[in-house]
C-alpha positions in Angstrom: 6.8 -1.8 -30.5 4.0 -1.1 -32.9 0.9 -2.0 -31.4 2.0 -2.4 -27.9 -0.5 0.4 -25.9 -3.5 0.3 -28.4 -6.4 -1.6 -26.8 -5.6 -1.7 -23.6 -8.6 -0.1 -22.1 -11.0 -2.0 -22.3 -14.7 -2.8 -21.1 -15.4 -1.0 -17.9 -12.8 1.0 -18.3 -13.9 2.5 -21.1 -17.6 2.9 -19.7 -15.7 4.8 -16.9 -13.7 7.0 -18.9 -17.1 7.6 -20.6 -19.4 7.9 -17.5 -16.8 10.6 -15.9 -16.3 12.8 -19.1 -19.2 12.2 -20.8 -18.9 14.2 -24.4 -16.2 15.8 -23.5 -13.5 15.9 -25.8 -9.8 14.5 -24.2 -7.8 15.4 -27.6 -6.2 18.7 -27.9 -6.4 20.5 -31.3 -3.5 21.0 -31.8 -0.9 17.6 -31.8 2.7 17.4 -30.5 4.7 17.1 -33.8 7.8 14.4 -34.6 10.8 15.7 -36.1 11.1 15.1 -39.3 13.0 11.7 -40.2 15.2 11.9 -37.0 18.4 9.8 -37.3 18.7 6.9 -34.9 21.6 9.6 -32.2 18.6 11.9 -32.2 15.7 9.4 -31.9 15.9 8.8 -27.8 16.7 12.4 -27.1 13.5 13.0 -28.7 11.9 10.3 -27.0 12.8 11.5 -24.0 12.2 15.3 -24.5 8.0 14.2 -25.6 7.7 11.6 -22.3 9.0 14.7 -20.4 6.5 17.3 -22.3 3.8 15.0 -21.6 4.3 14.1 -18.2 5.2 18.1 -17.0 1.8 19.3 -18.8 -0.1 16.5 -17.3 0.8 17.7 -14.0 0.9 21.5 -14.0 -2.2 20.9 -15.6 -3.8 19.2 -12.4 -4.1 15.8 -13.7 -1.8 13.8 -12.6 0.1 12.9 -9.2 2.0 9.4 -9.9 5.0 8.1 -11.2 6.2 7.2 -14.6 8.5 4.7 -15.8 9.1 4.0 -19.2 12.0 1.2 -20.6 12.9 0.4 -24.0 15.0 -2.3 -24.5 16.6 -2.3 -21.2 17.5 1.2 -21.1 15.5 3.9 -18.8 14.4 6.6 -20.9 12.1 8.3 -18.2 11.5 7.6 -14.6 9.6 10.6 -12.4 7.5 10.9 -9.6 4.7 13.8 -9.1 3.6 15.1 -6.5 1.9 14.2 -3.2 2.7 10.9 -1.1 1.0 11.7 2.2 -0.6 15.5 2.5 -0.9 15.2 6.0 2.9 14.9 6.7 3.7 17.1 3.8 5.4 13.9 2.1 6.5 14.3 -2.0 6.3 11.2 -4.6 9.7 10.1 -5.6 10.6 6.7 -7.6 11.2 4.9 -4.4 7.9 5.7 -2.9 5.4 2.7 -2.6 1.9 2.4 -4.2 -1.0 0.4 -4.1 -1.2 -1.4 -7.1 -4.7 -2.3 -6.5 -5.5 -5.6 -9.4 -1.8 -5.5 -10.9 -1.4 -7.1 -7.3 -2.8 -10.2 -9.3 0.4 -11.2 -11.4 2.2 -11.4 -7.8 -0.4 -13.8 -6.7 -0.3 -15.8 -9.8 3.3 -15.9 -9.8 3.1 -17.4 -6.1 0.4 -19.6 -7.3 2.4 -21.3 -9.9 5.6 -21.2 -7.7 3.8 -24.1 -5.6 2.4 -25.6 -8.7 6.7 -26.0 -9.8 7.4 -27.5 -6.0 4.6 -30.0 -6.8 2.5 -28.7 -3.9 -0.4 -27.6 -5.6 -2.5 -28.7 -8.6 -4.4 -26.4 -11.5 -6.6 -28.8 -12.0 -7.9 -29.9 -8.8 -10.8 -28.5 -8.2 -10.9 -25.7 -5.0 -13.0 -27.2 -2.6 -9.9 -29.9 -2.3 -7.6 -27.3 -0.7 -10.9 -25.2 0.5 -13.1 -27.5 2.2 -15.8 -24.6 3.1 -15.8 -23.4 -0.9 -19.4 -24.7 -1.8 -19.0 -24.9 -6.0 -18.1 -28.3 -7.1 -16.3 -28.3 -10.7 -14.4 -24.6 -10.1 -11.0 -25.5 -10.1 -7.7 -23.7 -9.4 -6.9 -22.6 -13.2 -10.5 -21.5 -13.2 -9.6 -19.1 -10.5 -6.5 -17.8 -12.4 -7.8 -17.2 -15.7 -11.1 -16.3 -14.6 -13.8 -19.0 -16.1 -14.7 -19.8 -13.2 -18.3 -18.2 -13.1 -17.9 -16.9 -9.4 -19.6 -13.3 -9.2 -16.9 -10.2 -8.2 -17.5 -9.5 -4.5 -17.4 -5.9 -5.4 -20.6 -6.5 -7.5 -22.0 -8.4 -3.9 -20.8 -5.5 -1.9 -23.9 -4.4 -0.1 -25.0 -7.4 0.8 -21.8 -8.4 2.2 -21.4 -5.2 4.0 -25.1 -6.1 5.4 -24.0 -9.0 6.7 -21.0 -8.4 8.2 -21.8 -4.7 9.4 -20.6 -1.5 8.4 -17.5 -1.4 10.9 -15.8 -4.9 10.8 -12.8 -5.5 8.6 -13.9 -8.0 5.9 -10.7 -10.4 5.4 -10.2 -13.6 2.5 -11.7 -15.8 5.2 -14.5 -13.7 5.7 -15.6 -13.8 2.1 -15.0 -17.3 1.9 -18.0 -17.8 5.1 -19.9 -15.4 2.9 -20.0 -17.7 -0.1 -20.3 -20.6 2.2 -23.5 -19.1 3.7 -25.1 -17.4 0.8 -24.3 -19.6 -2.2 -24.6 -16.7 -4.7 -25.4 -17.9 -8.3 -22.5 -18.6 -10.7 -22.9 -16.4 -13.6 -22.1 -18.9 -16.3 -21.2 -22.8 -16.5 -17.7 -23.6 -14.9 -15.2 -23.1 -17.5 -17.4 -22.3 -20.6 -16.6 -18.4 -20.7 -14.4 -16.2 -18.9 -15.4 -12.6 -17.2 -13.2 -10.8 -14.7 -13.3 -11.7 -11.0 -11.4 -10.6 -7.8 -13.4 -12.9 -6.0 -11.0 -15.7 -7.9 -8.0 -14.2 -6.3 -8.9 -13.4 -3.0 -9.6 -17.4 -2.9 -6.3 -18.0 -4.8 -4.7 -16.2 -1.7 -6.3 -18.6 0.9 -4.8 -21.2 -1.1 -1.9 -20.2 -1.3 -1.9 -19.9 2.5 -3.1 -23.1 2.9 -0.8 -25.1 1.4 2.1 -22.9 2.4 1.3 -22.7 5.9 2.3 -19.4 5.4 0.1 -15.6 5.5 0.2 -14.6 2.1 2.5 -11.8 3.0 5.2 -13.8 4.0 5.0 -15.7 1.2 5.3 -13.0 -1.0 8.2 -11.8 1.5 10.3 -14.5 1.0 10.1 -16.3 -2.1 9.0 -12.9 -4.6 10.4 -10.1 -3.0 13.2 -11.2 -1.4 14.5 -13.0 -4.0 13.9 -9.9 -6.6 15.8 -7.7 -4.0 12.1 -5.5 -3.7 13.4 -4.1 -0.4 10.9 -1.9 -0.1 7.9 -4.0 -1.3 5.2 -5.4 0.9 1.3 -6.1 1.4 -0.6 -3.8 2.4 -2.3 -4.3 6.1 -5.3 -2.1 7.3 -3.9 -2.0 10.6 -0.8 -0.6 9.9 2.3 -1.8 8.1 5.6 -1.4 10.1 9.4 -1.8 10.2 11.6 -2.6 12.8 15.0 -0.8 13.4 17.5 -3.0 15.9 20.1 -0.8 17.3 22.7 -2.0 19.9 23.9 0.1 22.5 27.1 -0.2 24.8 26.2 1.6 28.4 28.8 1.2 31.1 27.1 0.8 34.2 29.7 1.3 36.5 33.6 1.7 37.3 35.4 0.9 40.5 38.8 0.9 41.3 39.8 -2.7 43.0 43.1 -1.6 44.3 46.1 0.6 43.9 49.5 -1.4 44.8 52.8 1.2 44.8 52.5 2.6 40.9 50.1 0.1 40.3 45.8 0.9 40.0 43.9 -2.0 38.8 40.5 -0.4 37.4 37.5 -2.3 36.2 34.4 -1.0 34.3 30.9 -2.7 34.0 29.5 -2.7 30.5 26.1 -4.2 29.6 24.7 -3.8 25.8 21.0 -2.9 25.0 19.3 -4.1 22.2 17.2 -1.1 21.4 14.0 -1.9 18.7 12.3 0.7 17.1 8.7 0.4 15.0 8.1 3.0 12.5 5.1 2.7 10.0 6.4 1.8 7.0 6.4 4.8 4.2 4.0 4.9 1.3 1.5 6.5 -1.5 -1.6 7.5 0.3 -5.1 7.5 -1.7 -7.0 11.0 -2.5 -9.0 12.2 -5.0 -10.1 16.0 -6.1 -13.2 16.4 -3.7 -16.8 17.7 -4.7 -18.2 20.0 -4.3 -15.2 22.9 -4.5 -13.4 23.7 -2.9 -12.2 21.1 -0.7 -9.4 20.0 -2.7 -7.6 16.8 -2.4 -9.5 14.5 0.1 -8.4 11.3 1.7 -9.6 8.0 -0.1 -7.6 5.7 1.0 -9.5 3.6 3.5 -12.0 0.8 2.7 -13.9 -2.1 4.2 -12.4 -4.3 2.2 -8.9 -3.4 2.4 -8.3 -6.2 4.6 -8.7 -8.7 1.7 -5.5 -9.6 0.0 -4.6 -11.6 -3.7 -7.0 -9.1 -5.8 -4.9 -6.3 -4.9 -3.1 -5.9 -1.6 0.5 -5.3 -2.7 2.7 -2.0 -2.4 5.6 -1.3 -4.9 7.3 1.6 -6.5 8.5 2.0 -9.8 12.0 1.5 -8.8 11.2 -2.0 -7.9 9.1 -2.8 -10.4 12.2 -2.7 -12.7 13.5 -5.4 -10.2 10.5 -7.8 -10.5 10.8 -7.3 -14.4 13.9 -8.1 -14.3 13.4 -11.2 -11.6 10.5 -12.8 -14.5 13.3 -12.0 -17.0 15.6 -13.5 -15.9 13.8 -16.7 -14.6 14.7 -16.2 -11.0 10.9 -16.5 -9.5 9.9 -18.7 -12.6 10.8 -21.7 -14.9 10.5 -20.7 -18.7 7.4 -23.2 -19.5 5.7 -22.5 -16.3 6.1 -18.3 -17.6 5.0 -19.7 -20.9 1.5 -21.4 -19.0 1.1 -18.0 -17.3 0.7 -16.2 -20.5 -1.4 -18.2 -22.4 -4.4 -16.5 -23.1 -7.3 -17.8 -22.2 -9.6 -17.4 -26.1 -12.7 -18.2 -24.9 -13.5 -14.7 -23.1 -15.5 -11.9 -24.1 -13.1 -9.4 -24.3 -12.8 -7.3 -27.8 -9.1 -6.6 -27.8 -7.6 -8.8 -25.0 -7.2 -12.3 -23.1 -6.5 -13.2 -19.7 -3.7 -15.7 -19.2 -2.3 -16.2 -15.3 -2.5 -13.0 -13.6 -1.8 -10.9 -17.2 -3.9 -9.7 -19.7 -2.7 -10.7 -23.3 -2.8 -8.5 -25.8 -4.8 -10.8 -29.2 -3.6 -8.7 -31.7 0.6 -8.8 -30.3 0.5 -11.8 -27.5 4.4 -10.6 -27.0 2.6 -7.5 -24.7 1.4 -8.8 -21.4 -0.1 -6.1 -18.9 -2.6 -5.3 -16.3 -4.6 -2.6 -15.0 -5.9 -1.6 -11.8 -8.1 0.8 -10.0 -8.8 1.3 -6.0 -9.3 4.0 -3.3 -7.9 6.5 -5.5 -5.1 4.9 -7.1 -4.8 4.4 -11.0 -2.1 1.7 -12.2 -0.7 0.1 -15.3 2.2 -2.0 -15.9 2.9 -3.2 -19.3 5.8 -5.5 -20.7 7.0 -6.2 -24.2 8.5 -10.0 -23.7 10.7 -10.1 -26.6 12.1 -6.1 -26.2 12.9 -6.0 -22.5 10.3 -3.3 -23.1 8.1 -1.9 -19.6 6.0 0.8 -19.0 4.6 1.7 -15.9 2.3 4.4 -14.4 1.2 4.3 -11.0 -1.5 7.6 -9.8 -2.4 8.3 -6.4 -5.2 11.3 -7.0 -8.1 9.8 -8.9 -7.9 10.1 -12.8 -10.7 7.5 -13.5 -10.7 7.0 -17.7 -7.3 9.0 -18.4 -5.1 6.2 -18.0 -5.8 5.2 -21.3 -5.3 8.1 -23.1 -2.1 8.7 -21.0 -1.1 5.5 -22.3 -2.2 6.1 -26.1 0.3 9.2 -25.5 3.1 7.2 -24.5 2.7 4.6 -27.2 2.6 7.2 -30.0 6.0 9.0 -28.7 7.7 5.7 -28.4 7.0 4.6 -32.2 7.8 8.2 -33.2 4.4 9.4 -34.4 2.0 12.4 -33.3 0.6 12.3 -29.7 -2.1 14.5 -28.0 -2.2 15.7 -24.6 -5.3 14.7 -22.6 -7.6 18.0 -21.7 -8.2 18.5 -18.1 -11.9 17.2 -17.2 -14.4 19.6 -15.5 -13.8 18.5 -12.1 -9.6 19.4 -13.1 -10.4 22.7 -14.2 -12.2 23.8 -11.4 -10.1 22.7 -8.9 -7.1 24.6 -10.5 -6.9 27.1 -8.5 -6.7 24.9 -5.6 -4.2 22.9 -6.9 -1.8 25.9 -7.8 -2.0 27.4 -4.3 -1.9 24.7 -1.8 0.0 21.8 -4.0 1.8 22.6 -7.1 5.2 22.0 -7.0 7.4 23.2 -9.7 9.4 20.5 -11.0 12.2 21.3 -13.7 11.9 19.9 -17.1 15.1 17.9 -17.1 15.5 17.4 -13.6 
């Protein structure tokens, strides 16, 4: 596993991490140690005992509120939630618990991408407008989209001037940015397949596509042919305007009973019975969005709500970490997949400008270990990672609901030194965590048992 976590935050990651803690220093002074020369019986016990000292400090420490899995080899060696779900309803974090996985949404929405590319319904090389008649940029084709050379500018980068057009108050949707880039024509930022920089506006097309030649919403694509199939019971896309589940219950009432006739020792009786199918909506249950609010002392304030949650493919998708081991497994073990269509996914595209990574399908591939595939994501105050070892049935994930902006790497660093057995540091708390301490330790700490 050498090598797995190092590099993984990359370009505007990094100037995030910077930008929030400026000079601040994230190492402690002092390091957690490894035992000297443990023997292989001892090795996971220790393993385990460092993922949990890291984990509990990051949390009593006020910076973290998420859930943490980490698998080597097949075998769970630490799987916790943290925390906060819903403040409002006084709702706790446990494994099950969905999240918004914000742009790790984006290997689900290759994977159903490339499903229709097995069934023959759907071409990587055609070019865009062939499936989107309205898409204005000749050339941009559909593997463009998925490995990002396609030029297009991210929408996030347009946002004012979409929110100018469309108005502060209306939901923006796939089909909405679409018009936009229909209208407006926004400059591509390089030649059509010459270079590669990161887009979600690639992926919110990739959904339309994917709806288009599906005849199905995006979401019930995902339903049935990814989570479905994976047995992600609990997994879903996220919708702005609510996301529910219906309960059917049938009910036996007797209506009536009269007697028909009573003939010497005889009584003939007869009851009326009707059944009623009750159904019963109840919003679906799931991570909510905050982060630590200035100025102090507000505390944890709601951030989960955005203009742009309505658009789906770029992010969109709910899971927890429980299920997460199911879609790992599901790539695995080839049930969503063919082997040489995986093998397309994950070949990384070498012509970007990234340092220490490539983007294949959907994945980021690590240059200097192509055997680690991951992705990151960042939205409305969630902070997400998923990252697989191919070869070692290896996956770590960690998925934060209260805004930690650059830690993620460092969190990660942390993990990757306890799982090869050397020294690990334990981030600091920023400013901003500090000060909001006491907060934390009066109206949301909860104390969670090493161990347990």
């Amino acid at each position: 596993m050498a090598k797995i976590f190092q590099y993984t935050f990359l370009g505007c990651a990094m100037v995030l991490f910077a930008s929030m803690l400026g000079a601040q220093d994230m190492s402690r002074s002092e390091l957690r140690l490894p035992a000297s020369k443990p023997d292989s019986a001892d090795a996971k016990g220790i393993k385990i005992a460092r993922l949990a000292d890291l984990m509990h400090t990051l949390y009593e420490e006020n910076q973290f509120n998420g859930s943490v899995l980490v698998l080597e080899k097949g075998e769970v060696l630490f799987h916790k939630a943290f925390g906060w779900a819903n403040l409002e309803k006084r709702d706790t974090l446990t494994i099950s618990t969905p999240f918004r996985l914000a742009s790790v949404s984006k290997q689900f929405t290759a994977v159903a991408t490339m499903m229709l590319y097995e069934q023959g319904k759907l071409e990587l090389d055609r070019e865009v407008s062939d499936y989107l008649p309205d898409f204005p940029y000749p050339q941009v084709t559909v593997r463009h989209l998925l490995n990002h050379s396609s030029g297009l500018p991210d929408y996030f980068g347009l946002g004012w001037h979409i929110q100018k057009h469309f108005g502060e108050t209306k939901m923006i949707n796939n089909r909405d940015l679409l018009n936009y880039l229909a209208v407006y024509k926004p400059k591509l930022e390089f030649k059509v397949g010459k270079r590669s920089s990161y887009s979600n506006t690639g992926y919110v097309l990739l959904a339309l596509i994917i709806e288009r030649v599906s005849n199905m919403s995006y979401a019930s694509f995902l339903q049935k042919n990814i989570f479905d199939v994976a047995g992600m019971k609990n997994a879903f896309v996220y919708n702005p305007y609510g996301n529910f589940e219906l309960k059917n219950t049938l009910d036996t009432v007797k209506v009536k009973t009269d007697t028909i006739f009573t003939n010497n020792n005889e009584t003939r009786i007869e009851t009326t019975f009707k059944v009623v199918n009750k159904i019963r909506t109840t919003p679906k249950k799931r991570a909510y969005g905050y982060e630590n609010a200035f100025p102090y002392p507000q505390g944890m304030v709601l951030l989960d709500f955005h203009q742009f949650d309505a658009m789906v493919g770029e992010k969109g998708v709910c899971v927890s970490t429980e299920e997460l081991i199911k879609w790992d497994l599901a790539l695995r073990q080839n049930k969503l997949l063919r082997p040489e269509t995986w093998k397309i996914m994950v070949t990384p595209t070498t012509d970007g400008d990234y340092r220490e990574w490539d983007y294949g399908f959907g994945w980021k591939v690590l240059k200097s270990d192509n055997d680690v595939v991951y992705h990151h994501g960042l939205y409305r105050g969630f902070r997400t990672c998923l990252m697989r070892k191919q070869s070692e049935h290896t996956l770590v994930i960690v998925l934060a609901n209260v805004q930690i902006g650059g830690k993620m790497s460092p969190i990660m660093d942390a993990i990757h030194q306890i799982m090869v057995g050397k020294k690990f540091r334990i981030p600091l708390p920023t400013r901003l965590e500090k000060d909001t301490q006491p907060i934390f330790k009066r109206d949301y700490f909860i104390n969670y048992p090493v161990g347990k």
